[in-house]
VMD Tcl script that builds the backbone (N, CA, C; Angstrom):
set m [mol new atoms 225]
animate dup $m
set s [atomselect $m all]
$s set {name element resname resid chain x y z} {
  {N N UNK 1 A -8.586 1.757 4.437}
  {CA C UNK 1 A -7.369 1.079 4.035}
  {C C UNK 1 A -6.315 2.069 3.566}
  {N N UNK 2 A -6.557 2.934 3.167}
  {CA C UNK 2 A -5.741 4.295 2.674}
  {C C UNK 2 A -4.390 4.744 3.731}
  {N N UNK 3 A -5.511 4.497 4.936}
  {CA C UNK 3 A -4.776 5.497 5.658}
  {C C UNK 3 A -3.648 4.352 6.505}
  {N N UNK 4 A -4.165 3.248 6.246}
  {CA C UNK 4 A -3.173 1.955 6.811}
  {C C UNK 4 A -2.131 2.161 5.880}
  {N N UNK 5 A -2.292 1.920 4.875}
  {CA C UNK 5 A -1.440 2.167 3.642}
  {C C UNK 5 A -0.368 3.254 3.618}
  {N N UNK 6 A -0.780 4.289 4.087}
  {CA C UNK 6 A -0.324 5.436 4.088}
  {C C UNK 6 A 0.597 5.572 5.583}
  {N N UNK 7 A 0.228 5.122 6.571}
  {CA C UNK 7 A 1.305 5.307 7.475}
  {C C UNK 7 A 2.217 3.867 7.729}
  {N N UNK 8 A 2.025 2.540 7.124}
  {CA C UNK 8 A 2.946 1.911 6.624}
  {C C UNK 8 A 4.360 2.463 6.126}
  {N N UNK 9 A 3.696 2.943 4.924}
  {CA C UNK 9 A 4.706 3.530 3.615}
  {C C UNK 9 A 5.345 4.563 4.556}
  {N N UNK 10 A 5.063 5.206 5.238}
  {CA C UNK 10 A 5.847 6.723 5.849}
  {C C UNK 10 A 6.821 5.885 6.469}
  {N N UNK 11 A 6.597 5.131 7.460}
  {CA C UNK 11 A 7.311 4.170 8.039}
  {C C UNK 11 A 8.700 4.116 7.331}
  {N N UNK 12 A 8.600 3.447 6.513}
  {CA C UNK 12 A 9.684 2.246 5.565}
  {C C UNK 12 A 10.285 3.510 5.109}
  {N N UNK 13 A 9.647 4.340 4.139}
  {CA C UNK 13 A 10.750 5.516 3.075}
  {C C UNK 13 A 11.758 6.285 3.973}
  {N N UNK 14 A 12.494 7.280 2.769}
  {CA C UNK 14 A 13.568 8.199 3.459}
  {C C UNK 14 A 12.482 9.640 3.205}
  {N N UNK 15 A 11.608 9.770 2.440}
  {CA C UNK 15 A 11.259 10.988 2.517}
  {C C UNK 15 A 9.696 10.729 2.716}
  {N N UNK 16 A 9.017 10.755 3.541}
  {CA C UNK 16 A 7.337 10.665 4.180}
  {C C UNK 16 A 6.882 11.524 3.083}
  {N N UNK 17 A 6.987 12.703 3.107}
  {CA C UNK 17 A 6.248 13.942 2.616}
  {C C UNK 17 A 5.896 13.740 0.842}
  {N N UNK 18 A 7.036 12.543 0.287}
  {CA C UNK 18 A 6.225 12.344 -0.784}
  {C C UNK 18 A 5.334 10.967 -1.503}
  {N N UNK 19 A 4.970 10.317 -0.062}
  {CA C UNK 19 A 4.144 9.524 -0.566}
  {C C UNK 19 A 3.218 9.929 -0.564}
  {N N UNK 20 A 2.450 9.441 -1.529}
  {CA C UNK 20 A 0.861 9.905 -1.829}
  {C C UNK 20 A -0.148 8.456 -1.956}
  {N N UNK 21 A -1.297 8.095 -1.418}
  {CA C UNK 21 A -1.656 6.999 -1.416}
  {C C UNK 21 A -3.377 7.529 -2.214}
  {N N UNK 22 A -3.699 6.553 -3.188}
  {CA C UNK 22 A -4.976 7.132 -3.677}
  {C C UNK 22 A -6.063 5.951 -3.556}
  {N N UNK 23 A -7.257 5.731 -3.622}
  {CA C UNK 23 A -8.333 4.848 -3.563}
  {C C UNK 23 A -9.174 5.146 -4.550}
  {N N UNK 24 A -8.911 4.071 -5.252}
  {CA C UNK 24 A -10.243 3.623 -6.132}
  {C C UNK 24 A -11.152 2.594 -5.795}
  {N N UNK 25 A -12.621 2.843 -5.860}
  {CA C UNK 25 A -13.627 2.059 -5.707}
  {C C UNK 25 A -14.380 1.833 -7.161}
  {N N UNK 26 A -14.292 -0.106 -6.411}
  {CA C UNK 26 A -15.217 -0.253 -7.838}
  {C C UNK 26 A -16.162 -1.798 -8.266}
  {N N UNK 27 A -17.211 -0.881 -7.886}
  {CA C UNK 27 A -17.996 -2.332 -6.788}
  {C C UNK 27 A -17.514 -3.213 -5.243}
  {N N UNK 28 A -17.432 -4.216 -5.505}
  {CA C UNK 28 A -16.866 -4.611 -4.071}
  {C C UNK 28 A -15.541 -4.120 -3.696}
  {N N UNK 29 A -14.870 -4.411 -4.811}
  {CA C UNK 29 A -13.178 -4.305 -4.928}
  {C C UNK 29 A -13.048 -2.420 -5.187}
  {N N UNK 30 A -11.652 -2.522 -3.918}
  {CA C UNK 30 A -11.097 -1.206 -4.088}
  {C C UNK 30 A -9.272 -1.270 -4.489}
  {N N UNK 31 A -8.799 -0.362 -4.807}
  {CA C UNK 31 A -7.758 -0.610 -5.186}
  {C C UNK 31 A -7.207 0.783 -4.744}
  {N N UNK 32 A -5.675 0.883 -3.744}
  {CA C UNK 32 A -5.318 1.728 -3.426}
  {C C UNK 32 A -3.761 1.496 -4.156}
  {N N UNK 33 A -3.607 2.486 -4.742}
  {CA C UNK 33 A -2.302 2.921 -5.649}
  {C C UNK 33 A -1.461 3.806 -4.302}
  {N N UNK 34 A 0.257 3.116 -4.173}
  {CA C UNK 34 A 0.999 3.765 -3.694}
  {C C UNK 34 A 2.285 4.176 -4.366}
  {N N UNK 35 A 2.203 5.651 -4.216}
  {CA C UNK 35 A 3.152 6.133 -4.892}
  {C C UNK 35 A 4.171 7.042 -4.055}
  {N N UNK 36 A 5.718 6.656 -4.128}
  {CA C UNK 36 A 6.417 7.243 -3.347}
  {C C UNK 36 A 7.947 7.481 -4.158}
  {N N UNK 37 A 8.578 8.094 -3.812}
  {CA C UNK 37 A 9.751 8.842 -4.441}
  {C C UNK 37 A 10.915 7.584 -4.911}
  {N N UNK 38 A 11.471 7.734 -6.386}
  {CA C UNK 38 A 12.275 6.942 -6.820}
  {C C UNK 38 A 13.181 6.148 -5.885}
  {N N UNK 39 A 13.846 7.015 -5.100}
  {CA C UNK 39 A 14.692 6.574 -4.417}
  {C C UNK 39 A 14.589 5.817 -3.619}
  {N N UNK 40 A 13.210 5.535 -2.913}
  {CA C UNK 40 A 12.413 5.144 -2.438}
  {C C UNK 40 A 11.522 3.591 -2.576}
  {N N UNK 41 A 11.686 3.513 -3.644}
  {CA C UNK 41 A 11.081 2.405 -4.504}
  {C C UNK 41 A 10.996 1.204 -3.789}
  {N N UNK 42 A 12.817 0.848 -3.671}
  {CA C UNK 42 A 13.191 -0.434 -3.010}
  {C C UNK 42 A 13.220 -0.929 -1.818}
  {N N UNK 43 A 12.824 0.552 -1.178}
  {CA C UNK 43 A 12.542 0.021 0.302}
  {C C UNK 43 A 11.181 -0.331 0.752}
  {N N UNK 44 A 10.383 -0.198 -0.314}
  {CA C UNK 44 A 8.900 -0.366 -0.221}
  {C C UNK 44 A 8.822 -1.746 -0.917}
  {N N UNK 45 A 9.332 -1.824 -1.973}
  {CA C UNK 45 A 8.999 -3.227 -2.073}
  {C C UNK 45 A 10.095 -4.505 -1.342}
  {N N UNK 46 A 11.463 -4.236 -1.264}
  {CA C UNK 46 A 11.944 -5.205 -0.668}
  {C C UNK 46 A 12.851 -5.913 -1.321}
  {N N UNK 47 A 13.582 -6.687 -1.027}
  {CA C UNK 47 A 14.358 -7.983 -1.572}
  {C C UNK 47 A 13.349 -9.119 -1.701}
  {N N UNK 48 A 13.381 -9.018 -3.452}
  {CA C UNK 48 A 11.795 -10.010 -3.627}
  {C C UNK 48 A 10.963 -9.970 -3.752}
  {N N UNK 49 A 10.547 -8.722 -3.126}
  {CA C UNK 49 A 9.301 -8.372 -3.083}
  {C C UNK 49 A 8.832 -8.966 -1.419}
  {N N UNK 50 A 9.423 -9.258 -0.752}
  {CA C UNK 50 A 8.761 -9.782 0.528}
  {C C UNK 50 A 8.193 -8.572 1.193}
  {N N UNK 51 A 8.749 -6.870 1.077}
  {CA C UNK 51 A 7.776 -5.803 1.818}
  {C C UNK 51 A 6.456 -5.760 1.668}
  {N N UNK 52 A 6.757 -5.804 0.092}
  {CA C UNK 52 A 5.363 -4.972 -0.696}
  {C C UNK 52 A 4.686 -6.750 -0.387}
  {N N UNK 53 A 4.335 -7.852 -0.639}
  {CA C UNK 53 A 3.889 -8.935 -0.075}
  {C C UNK 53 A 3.119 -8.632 1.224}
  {N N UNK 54 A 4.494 -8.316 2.348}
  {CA C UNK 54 A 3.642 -8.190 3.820}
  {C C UNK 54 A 2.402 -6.949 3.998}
  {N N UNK 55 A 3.021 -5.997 3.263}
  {CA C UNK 55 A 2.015 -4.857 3.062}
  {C C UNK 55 A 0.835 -4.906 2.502}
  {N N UNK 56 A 0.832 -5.933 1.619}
  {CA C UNK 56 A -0.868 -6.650 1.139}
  {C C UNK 56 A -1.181 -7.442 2.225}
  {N N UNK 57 A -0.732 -8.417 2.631}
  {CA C UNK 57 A -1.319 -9.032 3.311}
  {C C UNK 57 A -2.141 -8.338 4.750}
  {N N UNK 58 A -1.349 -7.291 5.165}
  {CA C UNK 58 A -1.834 -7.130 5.793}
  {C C UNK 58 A -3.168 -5.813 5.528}
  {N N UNK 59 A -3.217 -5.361 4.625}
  {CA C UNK 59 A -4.587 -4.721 3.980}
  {C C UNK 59 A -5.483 -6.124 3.783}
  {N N UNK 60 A -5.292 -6.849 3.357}
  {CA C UNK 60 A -6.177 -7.761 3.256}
  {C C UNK 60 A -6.887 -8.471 4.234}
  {N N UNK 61 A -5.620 -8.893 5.241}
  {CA C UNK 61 A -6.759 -9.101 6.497}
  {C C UNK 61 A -7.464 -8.277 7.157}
  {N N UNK 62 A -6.902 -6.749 7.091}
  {CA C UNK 62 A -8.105 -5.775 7.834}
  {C C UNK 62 A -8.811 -5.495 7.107}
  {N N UNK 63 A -8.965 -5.877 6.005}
  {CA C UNK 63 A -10.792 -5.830 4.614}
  {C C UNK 63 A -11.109 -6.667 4.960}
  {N N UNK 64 A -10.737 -7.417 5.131}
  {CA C UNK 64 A -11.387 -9.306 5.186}
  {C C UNK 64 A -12.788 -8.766 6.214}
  {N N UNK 65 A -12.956 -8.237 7.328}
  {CA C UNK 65 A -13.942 -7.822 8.145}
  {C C UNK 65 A -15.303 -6.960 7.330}
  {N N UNK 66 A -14.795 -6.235 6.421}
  {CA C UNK 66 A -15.474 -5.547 5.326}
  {C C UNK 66 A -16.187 -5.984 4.357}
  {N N UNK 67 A -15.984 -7.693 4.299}
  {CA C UNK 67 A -16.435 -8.106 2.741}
  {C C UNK 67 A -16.138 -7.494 1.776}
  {N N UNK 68 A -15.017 -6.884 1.161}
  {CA C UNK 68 A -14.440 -6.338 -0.147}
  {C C UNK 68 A -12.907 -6.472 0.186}
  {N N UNK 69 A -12.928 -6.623 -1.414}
  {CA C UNK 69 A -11.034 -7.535 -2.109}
  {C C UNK 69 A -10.696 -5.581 -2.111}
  {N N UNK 70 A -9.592 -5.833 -1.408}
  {CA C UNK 70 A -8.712 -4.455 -1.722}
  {C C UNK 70 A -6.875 -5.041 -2.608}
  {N N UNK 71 A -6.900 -4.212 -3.241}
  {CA C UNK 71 A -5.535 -4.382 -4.010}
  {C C UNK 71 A -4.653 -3.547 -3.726}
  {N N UNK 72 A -3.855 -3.416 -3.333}
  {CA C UNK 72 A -2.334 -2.572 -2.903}
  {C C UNK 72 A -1.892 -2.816 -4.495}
  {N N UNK 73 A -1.197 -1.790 -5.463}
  {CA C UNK 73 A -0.357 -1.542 -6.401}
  {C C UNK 73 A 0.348 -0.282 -5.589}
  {N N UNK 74 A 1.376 -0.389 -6.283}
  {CA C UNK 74 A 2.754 0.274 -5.989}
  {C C UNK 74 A 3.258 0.998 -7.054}
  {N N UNK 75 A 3.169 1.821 -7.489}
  {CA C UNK 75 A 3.279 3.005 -8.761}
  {C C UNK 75 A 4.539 3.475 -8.828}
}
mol reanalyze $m
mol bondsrecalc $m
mol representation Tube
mol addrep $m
């Protein structure tokens, strides 16, 4: 899921080179923290939040095959 995560986010920003995407495991549930440059912020999450929304959802349906809850946070 990291690496879904991770070329999403390159996608959307103005500067690739400083997102950093990390994974925590912990039991079933993993949780991948994305972190990308201030300036950056609003194009990752969106008006509303509808980016950062589609960007879970779609980690979630490619875990869904995995049996484990993954969490997208946005740092």
């Amino acid at each position: 899921m990291k690496e879904l995560v991770e070329v999403v986010a390159k996608a959307l920003v103005e500067h690739p080179d400083e997102v950093v995407v990390t994974e925590k495991t912990e039991g079933k549930s993993v949780i991948v923290e994305l972190h990308v440059a201030a300036s950056d912020m609003g194009k990752v999450i969106g008006k509303q939040g509808k980016i950062a929304k589609a960007i879970r959802t779609v980690v979630k349906a490619a875990s869904s095959k995995d049996n484990t809850r993954v969490d997208v946070e946005i740092v």
